[in-house]
PyMOL commands that place a pseudoatom at each C-alpha (Angstrom):
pseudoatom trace, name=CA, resn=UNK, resi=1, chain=A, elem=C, hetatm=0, pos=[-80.979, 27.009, -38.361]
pseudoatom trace, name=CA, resn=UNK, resi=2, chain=A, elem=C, hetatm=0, pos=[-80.550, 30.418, -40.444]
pseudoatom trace, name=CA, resn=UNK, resi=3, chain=A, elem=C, hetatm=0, pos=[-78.760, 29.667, -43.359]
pseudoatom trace, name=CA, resn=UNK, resi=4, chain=A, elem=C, hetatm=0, pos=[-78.847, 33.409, -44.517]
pseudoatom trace, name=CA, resn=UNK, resi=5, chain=A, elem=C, hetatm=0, pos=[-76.777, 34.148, -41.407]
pseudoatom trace, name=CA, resn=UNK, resi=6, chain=A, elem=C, hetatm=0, pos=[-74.536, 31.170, -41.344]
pseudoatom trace, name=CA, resn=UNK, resi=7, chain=A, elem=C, hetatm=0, pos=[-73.744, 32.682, -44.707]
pseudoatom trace, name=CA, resn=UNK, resi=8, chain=A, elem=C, hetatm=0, pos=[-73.113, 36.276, -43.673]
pseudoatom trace, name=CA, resn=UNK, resi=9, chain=A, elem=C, hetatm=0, pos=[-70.788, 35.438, -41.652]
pseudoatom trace, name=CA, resn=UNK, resi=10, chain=A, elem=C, hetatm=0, pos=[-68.894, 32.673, -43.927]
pseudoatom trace, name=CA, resn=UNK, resi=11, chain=A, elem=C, hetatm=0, pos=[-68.555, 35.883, -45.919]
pseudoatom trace, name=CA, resn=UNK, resi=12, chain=A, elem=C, hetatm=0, pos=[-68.030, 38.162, -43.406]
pseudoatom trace, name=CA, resn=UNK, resi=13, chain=A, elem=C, hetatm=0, pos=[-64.644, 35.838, -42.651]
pseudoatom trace, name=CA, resn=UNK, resi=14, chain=A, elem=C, hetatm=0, pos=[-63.701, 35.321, -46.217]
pseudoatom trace, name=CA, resn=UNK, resi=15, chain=A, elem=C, hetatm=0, pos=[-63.645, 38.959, -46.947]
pseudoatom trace, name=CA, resn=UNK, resi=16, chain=A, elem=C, hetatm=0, pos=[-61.427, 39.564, -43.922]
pseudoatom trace, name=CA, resn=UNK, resi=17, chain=A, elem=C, hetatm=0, pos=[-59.238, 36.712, -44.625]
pseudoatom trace, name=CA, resn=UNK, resi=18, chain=A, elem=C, hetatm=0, pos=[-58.581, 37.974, -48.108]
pseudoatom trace, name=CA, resn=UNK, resi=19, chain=A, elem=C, hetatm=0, pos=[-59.916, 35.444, -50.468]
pseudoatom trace, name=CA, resn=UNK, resi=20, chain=A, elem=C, hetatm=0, pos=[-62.934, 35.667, -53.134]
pseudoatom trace, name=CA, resn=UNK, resi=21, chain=A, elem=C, hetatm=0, pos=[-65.992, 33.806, -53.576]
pseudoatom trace, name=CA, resn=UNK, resi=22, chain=A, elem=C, hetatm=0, pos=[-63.727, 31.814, -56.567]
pseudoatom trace, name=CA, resn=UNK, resi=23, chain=A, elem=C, hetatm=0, pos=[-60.640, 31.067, -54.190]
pseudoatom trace, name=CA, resn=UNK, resi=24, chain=A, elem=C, hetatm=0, pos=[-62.045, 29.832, -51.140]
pseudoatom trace, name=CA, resn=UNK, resi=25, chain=A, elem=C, hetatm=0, pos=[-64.180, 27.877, -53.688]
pseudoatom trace, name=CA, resn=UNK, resi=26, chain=A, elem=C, hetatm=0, pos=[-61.801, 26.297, -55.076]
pseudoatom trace, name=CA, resn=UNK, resi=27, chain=A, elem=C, hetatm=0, pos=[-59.794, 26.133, -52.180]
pseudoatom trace, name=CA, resn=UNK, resi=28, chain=A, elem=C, hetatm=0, pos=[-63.047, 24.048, -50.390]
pseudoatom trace, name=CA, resn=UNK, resi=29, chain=A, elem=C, hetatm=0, pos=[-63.596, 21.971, -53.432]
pseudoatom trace, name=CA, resn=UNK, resi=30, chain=A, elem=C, hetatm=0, pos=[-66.782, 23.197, -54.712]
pseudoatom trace, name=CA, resn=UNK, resi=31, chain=A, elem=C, hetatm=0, pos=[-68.649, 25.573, -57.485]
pseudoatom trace, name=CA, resn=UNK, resi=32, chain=A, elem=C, hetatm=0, pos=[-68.649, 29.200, -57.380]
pseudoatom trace, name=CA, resn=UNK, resi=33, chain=A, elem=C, hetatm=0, pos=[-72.692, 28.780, -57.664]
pseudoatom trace, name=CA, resn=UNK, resi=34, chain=A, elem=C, hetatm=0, pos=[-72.189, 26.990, -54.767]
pseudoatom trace, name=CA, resn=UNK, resi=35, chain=A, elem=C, hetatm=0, pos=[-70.162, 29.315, -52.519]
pseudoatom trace, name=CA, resn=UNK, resi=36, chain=A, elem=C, hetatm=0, pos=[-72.545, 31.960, -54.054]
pseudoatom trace, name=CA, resn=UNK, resi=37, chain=A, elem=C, hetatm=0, pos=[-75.605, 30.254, -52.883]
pseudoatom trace, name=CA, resn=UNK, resi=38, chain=A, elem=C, hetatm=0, pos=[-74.318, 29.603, -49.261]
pseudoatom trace, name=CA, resn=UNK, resi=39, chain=A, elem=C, hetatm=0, pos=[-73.484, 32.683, -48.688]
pseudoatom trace, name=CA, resn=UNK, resi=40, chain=A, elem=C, hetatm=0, pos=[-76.754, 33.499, -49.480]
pseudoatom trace, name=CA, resn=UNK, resi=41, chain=A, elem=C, hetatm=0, pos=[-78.339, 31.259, -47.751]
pseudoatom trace, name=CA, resn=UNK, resi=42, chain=A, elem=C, hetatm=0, pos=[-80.133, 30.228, -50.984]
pseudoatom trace, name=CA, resn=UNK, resi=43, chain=A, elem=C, hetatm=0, pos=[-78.636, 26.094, -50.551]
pseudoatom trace, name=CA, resn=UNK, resi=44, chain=A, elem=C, hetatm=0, pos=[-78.485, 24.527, -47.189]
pseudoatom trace, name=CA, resn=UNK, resi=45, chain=A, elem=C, hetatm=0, pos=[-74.759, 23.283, -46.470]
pseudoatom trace, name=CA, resn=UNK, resi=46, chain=A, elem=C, hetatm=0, pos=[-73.056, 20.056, -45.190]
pseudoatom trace, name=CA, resn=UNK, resi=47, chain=A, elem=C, hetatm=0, pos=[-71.227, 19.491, -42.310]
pseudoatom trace, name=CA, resn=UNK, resi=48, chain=A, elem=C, hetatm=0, pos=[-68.495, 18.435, -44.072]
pseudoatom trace, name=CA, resn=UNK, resi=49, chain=A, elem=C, hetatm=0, pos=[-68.438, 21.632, -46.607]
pseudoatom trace, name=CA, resn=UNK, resi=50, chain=A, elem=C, hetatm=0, pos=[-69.206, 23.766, -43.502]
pseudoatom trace, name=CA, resn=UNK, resi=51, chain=A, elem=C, hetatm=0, pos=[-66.268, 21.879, -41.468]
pseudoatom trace, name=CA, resn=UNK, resi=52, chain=A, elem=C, hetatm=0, pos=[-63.754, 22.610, -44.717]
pseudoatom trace, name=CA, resn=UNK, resi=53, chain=A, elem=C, hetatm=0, pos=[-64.587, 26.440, -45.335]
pseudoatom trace, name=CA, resn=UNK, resi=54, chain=A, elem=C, hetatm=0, pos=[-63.933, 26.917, -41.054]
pseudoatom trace, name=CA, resn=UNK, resi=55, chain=A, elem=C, hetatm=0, pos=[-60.730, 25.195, -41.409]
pseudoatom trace, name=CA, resn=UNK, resi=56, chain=A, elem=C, hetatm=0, pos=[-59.809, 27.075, -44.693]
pseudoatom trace, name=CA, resn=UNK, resi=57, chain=A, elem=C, hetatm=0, pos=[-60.712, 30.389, -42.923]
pseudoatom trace, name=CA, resn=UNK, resi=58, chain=A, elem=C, hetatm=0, pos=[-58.777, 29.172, -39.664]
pseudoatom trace, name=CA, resn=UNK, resi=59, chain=A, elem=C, hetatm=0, pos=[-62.229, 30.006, -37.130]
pseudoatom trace, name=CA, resn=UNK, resi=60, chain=A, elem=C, hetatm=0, pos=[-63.778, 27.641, -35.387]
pseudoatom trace, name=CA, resn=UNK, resi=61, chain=A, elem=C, hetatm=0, pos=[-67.037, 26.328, -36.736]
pseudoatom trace, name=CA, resn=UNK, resi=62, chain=A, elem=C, hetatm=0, pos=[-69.043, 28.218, -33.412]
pseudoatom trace, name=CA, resn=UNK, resi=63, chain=A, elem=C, hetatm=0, pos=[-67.867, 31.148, -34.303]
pseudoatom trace, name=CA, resn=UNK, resi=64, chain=A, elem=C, hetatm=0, pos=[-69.448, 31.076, -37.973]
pseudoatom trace, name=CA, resn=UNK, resi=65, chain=A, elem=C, hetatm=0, pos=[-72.829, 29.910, -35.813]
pseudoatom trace, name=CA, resn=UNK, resi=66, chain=A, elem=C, hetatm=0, pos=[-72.621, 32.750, -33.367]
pseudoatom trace, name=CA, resn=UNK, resi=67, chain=A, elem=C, hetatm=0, pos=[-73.550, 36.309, -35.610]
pseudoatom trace, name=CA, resn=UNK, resi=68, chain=A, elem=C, hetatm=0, pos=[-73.243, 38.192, -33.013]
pseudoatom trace, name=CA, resn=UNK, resi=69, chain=A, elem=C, hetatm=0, pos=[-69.806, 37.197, -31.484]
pseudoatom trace, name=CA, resn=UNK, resi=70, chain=A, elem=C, hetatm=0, pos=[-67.936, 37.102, -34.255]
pseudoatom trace, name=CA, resn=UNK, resi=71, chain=A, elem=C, hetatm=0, pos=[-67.899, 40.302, -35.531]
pseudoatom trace, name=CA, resn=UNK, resi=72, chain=A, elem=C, hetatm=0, pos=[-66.348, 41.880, -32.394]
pseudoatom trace, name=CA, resn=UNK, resi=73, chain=A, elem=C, hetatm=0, pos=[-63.550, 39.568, -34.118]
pseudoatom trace, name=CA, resn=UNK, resi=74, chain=A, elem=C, hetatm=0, pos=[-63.793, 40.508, -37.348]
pseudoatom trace, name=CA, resn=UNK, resi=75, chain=A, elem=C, hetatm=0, pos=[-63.280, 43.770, -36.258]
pseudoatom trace, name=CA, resn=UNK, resi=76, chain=A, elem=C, hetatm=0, pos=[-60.661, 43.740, -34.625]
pseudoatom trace, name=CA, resn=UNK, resi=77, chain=A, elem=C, hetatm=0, pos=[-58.761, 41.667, -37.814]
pseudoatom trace, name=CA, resn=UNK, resi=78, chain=A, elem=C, hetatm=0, pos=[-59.818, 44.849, -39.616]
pseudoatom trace, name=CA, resn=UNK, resi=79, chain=A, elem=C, hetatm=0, pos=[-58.626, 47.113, -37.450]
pseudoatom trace, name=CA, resn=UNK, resi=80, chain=A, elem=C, hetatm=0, pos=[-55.402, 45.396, -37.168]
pseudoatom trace, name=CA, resn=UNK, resi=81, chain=A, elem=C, hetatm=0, pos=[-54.697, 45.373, -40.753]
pseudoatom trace, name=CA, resn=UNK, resi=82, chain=A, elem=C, hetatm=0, pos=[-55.546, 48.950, -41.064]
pseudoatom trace, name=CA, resn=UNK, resi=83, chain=A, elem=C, hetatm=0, pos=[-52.762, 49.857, -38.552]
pseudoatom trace, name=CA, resn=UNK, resi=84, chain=A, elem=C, hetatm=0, pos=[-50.468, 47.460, -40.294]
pseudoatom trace, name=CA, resn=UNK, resi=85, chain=A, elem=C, hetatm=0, pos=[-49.756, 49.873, -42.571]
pseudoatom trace, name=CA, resn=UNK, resi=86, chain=A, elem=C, hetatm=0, pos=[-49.569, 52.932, -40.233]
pseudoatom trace, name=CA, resn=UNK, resi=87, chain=A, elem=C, hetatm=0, pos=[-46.399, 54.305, -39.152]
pseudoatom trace, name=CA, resn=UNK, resi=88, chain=A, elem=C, hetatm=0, pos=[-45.995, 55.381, -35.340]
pseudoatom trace, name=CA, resn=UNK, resi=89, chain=A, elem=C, hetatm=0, pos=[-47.793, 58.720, -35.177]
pseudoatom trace, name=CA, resn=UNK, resi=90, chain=A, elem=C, hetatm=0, pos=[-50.393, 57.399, -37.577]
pseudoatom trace, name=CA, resn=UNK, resi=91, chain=A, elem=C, hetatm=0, pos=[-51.213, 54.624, -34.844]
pseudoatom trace, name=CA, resn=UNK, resi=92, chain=A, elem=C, hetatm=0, pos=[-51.406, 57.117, -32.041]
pseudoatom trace, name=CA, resn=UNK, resi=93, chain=A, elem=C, hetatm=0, pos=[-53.610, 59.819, -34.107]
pseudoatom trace, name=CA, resn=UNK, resi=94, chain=A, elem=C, hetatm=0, pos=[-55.912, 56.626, -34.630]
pseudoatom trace, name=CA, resn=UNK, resi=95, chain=A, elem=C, hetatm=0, pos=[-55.515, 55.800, -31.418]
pseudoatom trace, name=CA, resn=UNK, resi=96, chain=A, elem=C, hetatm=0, pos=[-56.843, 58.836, -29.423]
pseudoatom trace, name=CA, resn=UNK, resi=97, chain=A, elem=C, hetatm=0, pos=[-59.733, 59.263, -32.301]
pseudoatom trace, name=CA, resn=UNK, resi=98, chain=A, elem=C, hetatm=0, pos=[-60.650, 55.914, -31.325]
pseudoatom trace, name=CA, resn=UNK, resi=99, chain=A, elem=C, hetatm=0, pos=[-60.712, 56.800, -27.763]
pseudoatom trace, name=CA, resn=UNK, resi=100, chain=A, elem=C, hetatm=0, pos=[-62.630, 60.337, -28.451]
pseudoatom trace, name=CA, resn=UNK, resi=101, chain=A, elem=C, hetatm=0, pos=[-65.059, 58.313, -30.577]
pseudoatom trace, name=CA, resn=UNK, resi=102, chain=A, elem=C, hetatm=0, pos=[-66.023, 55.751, -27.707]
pseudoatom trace, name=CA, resn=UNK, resi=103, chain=A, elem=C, hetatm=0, pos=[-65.961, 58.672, -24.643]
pseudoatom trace, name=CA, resn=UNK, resi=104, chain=A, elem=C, hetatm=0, pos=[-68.655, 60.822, -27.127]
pseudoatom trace, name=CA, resn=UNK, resi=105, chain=A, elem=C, hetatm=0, pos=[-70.860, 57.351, -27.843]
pseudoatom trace, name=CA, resn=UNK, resi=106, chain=A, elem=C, hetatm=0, pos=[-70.769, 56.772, -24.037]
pseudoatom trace, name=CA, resn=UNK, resi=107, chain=A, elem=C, hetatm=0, pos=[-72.019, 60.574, -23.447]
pseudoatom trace, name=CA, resn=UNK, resi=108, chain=A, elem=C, hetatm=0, pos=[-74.969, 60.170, -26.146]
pseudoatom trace, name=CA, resn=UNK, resi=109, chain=A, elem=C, hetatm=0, pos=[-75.998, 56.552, -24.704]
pseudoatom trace, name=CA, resn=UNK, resi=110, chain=A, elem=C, hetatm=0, pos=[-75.901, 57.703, -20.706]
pseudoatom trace, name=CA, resn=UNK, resi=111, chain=A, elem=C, hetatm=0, pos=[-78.678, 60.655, -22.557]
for i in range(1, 111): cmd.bond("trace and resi %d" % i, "trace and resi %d" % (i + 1))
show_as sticks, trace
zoom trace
């Protein structure tokens, strides 16, 4: 089991659910250190700290075991809150660069 990945993306979901290293701690019940070191992969955690922290982050515990998967998700929480704050023509000028961006990576990958 990686650890140092398992802890990427613990952080990886705290970050996007808006809480520091100090108040999902505390939220979870343990040290700072602690969090720290998880999410370093410097402490190996247990299943009942790992079972807490993906309830407190509302994911399910696979997705903080699949690295790959989950950041497709992340994203899209990112992008979402981004065009929270966007009014109408904002979304649609974000929209069609997103759409400009993904029909130029297509060109340069089919190269």
């Amino acid at each position: 089991m990686d650890y140092y990945k398992i802890g990427q993306q613990i952080r990886k979901y705290r970050k996007a659910y808006g809480l520091s290293q100090e108040q999902l701690a505390e939220k979870i019940g343990i040290s700072v250190t602690h969090m720290s070191h998880i999410e370093t992969g410097n402490t190996k955690l247990s299943l009942s700290v790992f079972v807490n922290i993906a309830r407190t982050l509302e994911v399910q515990t696979d997705d903080l075991l699949q690295y790959g998967l989950s950041e497709r998700k992340i994203c899209f929480q990112e992008l979402a809150e981004v065009l929270e704050s966007c009014n109408a023509t904002q979304i649609r000028i974000i929209t069609d660069v997103a759409k400009a961006t993904k029909v130029a990576l297509q060109k340069r990958m089919d190269t």
